[in-house]
TORRODREN-327913 format. One record per residue: residue number from 1; residue in three letters; x, y, z of N, C-alpha, C in turn. Coordinates in steps of 0.05 Angstrom, whole numbers. Each point is the difference from the previous one (the first is absolute). Layout:
! residues N
SITE;NUM;ALA;X;Y;Z;X;Y;Z;X;Y;Z
...
//
This chain:
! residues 66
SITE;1;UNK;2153;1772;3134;12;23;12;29;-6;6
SITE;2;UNK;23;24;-7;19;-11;6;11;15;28
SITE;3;UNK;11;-1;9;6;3;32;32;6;0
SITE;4;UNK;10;21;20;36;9;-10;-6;4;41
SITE;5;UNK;30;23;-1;-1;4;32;-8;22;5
SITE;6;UNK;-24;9;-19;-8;30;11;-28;-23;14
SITE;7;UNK;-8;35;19;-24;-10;10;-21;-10;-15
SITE;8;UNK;-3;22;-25;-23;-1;-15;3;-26;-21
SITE;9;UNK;-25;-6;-1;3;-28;-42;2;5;-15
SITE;10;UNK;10;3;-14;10;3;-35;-17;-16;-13
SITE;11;UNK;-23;15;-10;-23;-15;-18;14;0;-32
SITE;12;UNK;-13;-18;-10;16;9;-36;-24;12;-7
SITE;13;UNK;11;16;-26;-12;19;-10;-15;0;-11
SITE;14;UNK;-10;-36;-6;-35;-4;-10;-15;5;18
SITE;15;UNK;12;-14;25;-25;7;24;-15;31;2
SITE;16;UNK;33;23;2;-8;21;3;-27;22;-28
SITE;17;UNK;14;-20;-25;-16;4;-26;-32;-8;10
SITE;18;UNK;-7;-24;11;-18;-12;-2;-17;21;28
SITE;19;UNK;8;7;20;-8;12;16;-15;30;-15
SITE;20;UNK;19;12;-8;-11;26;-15;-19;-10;-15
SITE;21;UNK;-3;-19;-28;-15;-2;-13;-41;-6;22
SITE;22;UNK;5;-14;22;-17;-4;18;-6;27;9
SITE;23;UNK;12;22;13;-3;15;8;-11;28;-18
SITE;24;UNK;9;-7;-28;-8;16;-17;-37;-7;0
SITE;25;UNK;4;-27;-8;-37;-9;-9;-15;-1;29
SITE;26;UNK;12;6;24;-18;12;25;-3;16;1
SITE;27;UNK;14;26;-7;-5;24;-2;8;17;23
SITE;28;UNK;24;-20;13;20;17;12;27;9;-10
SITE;29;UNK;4;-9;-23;17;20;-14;-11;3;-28
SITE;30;UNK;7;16;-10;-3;11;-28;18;-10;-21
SITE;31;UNK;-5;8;-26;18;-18;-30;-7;44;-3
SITE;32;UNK;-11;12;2;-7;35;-8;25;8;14
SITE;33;UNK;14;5;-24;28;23;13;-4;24;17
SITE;34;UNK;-18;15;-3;-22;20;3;-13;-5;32
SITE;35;UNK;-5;-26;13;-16;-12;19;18;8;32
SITE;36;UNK;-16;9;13;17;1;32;14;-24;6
SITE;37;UNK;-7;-23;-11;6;-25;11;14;-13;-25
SITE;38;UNK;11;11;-19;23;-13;-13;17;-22;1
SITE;39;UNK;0;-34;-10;6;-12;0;35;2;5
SITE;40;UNK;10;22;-16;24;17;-9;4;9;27
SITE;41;UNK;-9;13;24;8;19;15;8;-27;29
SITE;42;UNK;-8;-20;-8;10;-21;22;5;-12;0
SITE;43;UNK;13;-15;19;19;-27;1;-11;-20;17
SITE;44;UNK;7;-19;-5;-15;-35;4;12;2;34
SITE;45;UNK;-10;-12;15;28;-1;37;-6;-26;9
SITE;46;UNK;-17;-18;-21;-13;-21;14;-17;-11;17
SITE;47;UNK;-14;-10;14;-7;-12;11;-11;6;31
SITE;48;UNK;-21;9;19;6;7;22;-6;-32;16
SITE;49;UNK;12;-6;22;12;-28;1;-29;-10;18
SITE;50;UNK;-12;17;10;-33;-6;12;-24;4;-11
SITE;51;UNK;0;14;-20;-26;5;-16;1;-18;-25
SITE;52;UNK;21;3;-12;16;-5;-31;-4;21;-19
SITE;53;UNK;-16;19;4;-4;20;-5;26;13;-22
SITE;54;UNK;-5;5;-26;17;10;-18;18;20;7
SITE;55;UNK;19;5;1;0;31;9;18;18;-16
SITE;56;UNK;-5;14;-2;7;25;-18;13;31;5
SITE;57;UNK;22;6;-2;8;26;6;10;19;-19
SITE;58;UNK;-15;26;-2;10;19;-13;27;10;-4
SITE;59;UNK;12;7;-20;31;-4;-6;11;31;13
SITE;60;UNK;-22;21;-2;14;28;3;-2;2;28
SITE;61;UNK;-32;-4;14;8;11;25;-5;-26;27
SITE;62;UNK;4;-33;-18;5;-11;21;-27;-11;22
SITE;63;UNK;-31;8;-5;-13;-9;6;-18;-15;-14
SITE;64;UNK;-8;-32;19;-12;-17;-11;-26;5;-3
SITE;65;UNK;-10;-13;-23;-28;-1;-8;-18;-16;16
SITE;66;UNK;-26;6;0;-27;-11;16;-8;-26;-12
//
């Protein structure tokens, strides 16, 4: 992980690759363009720093996934 002076980590972009691809074969996001849960409609945020919990946020209106 690389680390700057924002709050948040700057994961590289395999991690974030490797996350979707996981999240696709759980079946909390989708590879179906078509799917409520579109791999496409979200963005990686990292990490929650007590669970580790993946986490995931929708790009249009901003709320995270379950």
């Amino acid at each position: 992980m690389v680390t700057s002076d924002y709050i948040f980590p700057i994961y590289p972009e395999e991690t974030a690759r490797q996350e979707f691809d996981k999240a696709i074969a759980q079946g909390r996001l989708s590879a179906d363009e078509n799917a409520r849960n579109f791999a496409g409609l979200y963005m990686f945020m990292g990490f929650d720093e007590e669970t580790g919990e993946v986490l995931f946020k929708n790009i249009d209106n901003r709320v995270y996934i379950d």
